[in-house]
N, C-alpha and C positions, 0 to 999 in steps of 0.2 A: 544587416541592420539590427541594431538594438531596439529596445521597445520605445526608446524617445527617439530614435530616430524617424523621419519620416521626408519623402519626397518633395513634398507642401505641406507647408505650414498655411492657416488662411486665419487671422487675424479680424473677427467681426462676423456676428449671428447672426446680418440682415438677412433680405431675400438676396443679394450677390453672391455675403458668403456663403448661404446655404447652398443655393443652385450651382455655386462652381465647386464648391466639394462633393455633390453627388455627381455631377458631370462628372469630374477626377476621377472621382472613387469608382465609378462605372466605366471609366476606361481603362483600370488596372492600377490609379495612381495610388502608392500608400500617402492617404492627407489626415493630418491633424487641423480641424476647427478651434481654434480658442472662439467663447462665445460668455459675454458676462452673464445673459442667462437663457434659458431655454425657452423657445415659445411656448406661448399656452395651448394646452392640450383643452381644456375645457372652458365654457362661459355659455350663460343663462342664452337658451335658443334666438329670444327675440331681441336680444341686444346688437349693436353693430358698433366696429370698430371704428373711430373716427378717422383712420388713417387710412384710407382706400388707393386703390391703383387702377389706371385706366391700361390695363394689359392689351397691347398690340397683339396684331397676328401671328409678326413674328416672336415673340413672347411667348403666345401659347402655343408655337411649337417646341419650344425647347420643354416648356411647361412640361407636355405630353412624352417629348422623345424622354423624359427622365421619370416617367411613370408617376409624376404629380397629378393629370387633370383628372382623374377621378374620384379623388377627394377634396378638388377646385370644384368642381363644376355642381355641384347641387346649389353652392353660395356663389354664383357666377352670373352676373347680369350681360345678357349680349347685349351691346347696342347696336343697334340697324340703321341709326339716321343720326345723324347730326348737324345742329343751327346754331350758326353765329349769325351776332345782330349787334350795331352798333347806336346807341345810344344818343350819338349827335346827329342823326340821320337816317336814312332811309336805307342802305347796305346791308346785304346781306345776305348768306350763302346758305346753300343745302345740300348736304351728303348724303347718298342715301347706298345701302350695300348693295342693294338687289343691280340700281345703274351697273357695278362693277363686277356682275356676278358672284359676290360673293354672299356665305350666309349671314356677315355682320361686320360692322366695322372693326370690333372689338370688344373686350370684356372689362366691366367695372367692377372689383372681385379688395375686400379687403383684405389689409396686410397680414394680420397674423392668422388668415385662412390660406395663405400662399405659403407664409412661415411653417407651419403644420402639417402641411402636405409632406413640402421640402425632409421636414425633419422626419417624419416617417420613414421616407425615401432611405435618408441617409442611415437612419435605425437598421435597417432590412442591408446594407452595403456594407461588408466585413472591410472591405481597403479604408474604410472613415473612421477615427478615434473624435468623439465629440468630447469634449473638455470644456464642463458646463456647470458650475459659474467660473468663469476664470479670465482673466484679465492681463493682456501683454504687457510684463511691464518695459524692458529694454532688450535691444539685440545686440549679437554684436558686429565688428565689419564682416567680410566674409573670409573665411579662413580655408583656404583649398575651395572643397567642395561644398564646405558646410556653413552656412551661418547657424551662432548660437542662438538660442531665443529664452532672454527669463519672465516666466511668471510670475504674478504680486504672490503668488502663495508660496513663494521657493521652486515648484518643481520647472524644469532645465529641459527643452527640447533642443532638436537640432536638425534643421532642415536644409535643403537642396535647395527649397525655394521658397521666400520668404513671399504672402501677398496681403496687404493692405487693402482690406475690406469692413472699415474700422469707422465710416460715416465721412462728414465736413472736415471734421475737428481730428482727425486721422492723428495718433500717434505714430503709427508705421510712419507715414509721409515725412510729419517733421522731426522725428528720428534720424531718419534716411539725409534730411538735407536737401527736400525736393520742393521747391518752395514752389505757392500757389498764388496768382494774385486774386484778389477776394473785394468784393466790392457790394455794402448795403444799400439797398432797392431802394428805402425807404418806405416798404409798406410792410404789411403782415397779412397773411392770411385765415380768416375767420372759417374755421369747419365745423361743421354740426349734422346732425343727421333731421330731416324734416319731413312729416304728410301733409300732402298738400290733398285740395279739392279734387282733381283731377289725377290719373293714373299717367306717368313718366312716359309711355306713349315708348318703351324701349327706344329714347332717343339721349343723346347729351345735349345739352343746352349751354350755351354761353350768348353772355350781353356784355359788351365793352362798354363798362361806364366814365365817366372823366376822371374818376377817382381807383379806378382799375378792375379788372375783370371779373364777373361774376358767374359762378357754373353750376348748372345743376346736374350731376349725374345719378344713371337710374341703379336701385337695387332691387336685391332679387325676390326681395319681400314688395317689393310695391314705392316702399319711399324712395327717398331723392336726397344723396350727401350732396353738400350745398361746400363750397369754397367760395368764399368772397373775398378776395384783394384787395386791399384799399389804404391809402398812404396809413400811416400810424395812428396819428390823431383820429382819424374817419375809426378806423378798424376799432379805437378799442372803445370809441363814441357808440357805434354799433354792439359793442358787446357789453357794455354798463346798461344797456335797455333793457327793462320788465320783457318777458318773455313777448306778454300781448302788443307791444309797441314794435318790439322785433319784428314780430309775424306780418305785421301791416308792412312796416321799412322795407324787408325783404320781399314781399307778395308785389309791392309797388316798383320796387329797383326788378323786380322779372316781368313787370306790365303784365302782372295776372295772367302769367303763358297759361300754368296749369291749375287757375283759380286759385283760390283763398288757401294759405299756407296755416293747415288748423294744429300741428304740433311740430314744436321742436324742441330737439336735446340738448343737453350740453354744450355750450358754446368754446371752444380752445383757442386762441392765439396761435399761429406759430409763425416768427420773423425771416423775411422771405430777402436772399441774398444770390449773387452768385461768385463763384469760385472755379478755377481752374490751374491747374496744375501745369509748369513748365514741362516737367518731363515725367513719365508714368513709370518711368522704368528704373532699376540701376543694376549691380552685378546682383544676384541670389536675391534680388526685389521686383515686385509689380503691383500697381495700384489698380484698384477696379471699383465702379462703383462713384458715389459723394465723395470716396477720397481723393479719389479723381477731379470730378468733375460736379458742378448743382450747378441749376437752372430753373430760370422762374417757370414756374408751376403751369404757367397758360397752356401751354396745350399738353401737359399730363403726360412729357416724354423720358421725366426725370427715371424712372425707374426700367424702363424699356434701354436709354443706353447704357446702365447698368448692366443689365441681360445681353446684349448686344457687347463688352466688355468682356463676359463670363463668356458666349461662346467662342469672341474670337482668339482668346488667351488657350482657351479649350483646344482650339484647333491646334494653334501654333506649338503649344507644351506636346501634344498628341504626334505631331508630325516630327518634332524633333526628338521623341523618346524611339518614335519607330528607324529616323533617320542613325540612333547612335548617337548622336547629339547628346549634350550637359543642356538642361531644361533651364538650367540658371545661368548660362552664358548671355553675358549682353547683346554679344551678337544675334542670339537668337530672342532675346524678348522685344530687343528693339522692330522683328516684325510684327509682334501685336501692337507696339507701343506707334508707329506706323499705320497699320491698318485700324487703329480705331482714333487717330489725334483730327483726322480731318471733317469725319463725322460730330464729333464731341465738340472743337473748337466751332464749328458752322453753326452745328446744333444750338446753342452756346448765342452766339451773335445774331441769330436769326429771331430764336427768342427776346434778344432787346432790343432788336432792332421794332417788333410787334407790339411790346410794353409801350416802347418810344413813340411809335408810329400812334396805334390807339390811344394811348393817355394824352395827347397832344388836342390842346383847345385853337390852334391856330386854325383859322379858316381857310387856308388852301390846302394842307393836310388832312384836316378832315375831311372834303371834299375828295381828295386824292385816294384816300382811304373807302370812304363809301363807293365811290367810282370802282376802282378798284376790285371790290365785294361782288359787287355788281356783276362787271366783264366777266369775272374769272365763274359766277355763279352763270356764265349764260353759254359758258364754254366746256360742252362735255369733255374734252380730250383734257385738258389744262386740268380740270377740277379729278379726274381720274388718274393723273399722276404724281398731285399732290396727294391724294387719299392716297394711292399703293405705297407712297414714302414713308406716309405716317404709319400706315399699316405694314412697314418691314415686310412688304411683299417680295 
């Protein structure tokens, strides 16, 4: 191989492409990252990133098998309990880890303290060329064994295997020809960081309100990132408010769980959609990740099937380099494109079927729904193999 050549190519700096290029590159693969820019290495102690991740179990194993959680874990909120509650009614459930023997349901851990880790990781791993700011511009089809790949700067790589870890809006994808159907929610998500009266109780909170989902999840400083849902008009009605009218709005849409809400940050928009991709695969291609696949936000699974993506891709490339296998034959990517479509696609429907279900003002549905809450909150076996799901036990 030449210097541009390389095994993988992984197109996109997120946490996907980070974590399946250190995977890679820790099982011998030579991988090139394209990444438009590097994460941040520094920022003021007491600040928090508005973009946080609700890391599963299975999550922070991969986390850990790649030698990231120990630069995770000082910014790393475990939660131990978590409460849904609905709004038009009396429903409502409680998780709690210790029922499941476990030490936590899961970590609340912002993104670019996971980006950080990652990139460390990949710093210290000689099989990884990080190529950083840089920018995919086209590929070509596949030629033999190689697709080409240009970058907007000129320079020319040429990989074995091409993968699309590139966000929604996926260049790779629609390059490729792999078309996604994609469909607006109609709401947007309000994130901000907020102290409340009360200490977070290391639990997640959610309220289903008629205008969509409200969350509070804990950090490891003591505050609480706040996601709020809510059709468009609601959303950015809520974000034209004086901070002290906010404070009220939101302290009252949480029924005062953790008392008076005395600061919050910056408020961001971001428009909440989903999208899913016909096929993940094609000959020297594979998508992983948003380019894949998004999902409404409610239960904070969006970045876990991502991870779940990176290891089963991880496997399958891993077993057919040992097998003597070509890693970019379709015969072989079509078994990761397989072992993660039925997940992702459920994953996917399950989520709107919940949006649907909860935003729903009809009175036998909501009823159905609080009932529902109810049973399932009175049934330790039921409720312990929903959590081991969520939790990629």
């Amino acid at each position: 191989m030449s210097e541009s050549d390389f095994d993988v190519v992984i197109a996109g700096g997120g946490v996907p492409g980070l974590s399946l290029a250190a995977r890679l590159g820790q099982a011998g693969f030579r991988v090139a990252l394209v990444a438009a820019e590097s994460p941040a290495q520094e920022w003021p102690e007491a600040s928090i990133d508005l973009r946080v991740y609700a890391i599963s179990r299975g999550s922070e194993a991969l986390l850990r098998r790649l030698g990231a959680w120990p630069d995770i874990a000082p910014r790393a909120c475990a939660y131990r309990d978590m409460r849904v509650w609905d709004a038009q009614g009396r429903g409502a459930i409680h998780f709690n880890s210790a029922e499941l023997g476990e030490a936590a349901l899961g970590h609340i851990i912002e993104a670019r303290v996971i980006a950080r880790a990652l990139l460390r990781v990949i710093d210290a791993c000689e099989a990884v060329t990080l190529l950083s700011p840089a920018v995919l511009e086209r590929f070509s089809p596949p030629d033999g064994q190689w697709r080409e790949v240009a970058l907007e700067d000129g320079r020319s790589l040429r990989a074995r295997l091409l993968i699309g870890a590139d966000g929604k809006h996926s260049r790779v994808r629609d390059q490729a020809g792999l078309h996604a159907h994609a469909a607006d929610y109609g709401q947007q998500a309000l994130v901000a960081v907020v102290e409340c009266e009360r200490g977070h109780e290391e639990t997640a909170w959610q309220r289903f309100l008629p205008t969509g989902p409200l969350a509070f999840l804990p950090l490891h400083d003591g505050r609480c990132s706040i996601v709020w849902s809510a059709v468009t008009a609601e959303a950015q009605r809520l974000r034209s408010l004086d901070d002290a009218a906010f404070r009220v709005a939101l302290a009252e849409a949480f029924e005062h769980r953790l008392g008076a809400v005395l600061s919050v940050g910056e408020r961001v928009l971001f428009p909440l959609s989903r999208q899913h991709a016909e096929r993940t695969v094609a000959a020297r291609l594979a998508l992983v990740g948003d380019a894949s696949h998004v999902i409404h936000p409610l239960a904070g699974q969006g970045v876990n099937l991502g991870l779940k993506d990176v290891r089963a891709l991880a496997e399958v490339l891993t077993l057919a380099r040992d097998q003597r296998r070509d890693i970019g034959a379709v015969s072989v990517l079509r078994r990761y494109e397989r072992a993660r479509r039925g997940d992702n696609l459920g994953t996917l429907l399950l989520m709107d079927a919940f949006k649907q279900l909860f935003g729903s003002r009809v009175a036998p549905l909501r009823w159905l729904r609080n009932a529902g809450l109810n049973l399932v909150d009175a049934a330790p076996q039921a409720k312990s193999l929903i959590m081991r799901a969520a939790m990629d036990l």
